[in-house]
N, C-alpha and C positions, 0 to 999 in steps of 0.2 A: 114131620113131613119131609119126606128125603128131596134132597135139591133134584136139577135135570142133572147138573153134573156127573154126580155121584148115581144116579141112573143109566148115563151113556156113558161113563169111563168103566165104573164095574158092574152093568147090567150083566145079564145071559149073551154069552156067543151065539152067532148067528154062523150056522152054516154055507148058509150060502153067499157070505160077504169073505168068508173064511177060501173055500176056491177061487173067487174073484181076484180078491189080492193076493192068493200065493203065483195064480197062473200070470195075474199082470207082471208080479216079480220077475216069475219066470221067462214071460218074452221079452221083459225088458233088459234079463240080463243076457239071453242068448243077442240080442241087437247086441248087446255094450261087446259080447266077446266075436262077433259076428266081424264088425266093423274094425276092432283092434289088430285082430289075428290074421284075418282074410283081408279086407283093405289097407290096413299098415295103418290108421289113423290113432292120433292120441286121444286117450280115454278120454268122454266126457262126465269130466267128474260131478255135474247136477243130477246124471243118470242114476250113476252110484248111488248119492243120497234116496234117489226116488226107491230105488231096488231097497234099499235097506228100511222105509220106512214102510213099505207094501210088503216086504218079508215079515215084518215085526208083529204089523197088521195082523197078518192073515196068521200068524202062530197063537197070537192073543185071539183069535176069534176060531181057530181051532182046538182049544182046551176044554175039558169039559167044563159043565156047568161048576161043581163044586172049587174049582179053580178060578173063583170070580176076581179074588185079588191079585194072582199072577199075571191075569187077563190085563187088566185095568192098568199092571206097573207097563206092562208091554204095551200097551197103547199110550201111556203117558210117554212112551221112550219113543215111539213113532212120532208122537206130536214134537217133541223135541226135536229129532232126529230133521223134519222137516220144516221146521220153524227156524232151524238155525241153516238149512238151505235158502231160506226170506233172508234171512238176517246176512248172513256170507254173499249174497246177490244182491242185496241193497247196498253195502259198506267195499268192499272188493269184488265188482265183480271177474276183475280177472283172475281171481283165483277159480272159480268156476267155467269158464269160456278155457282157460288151457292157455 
């Protein structure tokens, strides 16, 4: 009997979660270069992490189906990726605030 895990980390990509999080990536990195370049401000670097774990998302949910394992190391890397934005803003958050 397969776990839930092992069902939601290497099930079937879903297309339509795959546009979701590339586009969210997308406006949130045009904000992060919007406000750096044009307003002068320093980067907010919790943004950064969100952009890279909603990129990660949405390429692991853009692979084809026979790519289930590629799929699942990429969202295991997103889980990380954003878990240790929990962890770096519970422990220092001034490293994240700037």
């Amino acid at each position: 009997m397969p776990s839930i895990i092992d069902e939601t980390v290497f099930g079937d990509p879903s297309r339509g979660l795959a546009v979701v999080y590339l586009c969210g990536a997308l406006l949130l990195a045009g904000q992060q270069v919007y406000y750096v370049i044009v307003e002068g401000a320093t980067p907010f670097y919790a943004g950064l992490f969100l952009i890279a774990g909603m990129a990660l998302s949405g390429i692991a949910e853009s692979l084809p189906n026979p790519r289930r394992r590629a799929a699942g190391a990429l969202r295991l890397t997103a889980i990380i990726v954003l878990v240790s934005l929990l962890v770096i803003g519970f422990f220092t958050p001034d490293l994240i605030t700037g």
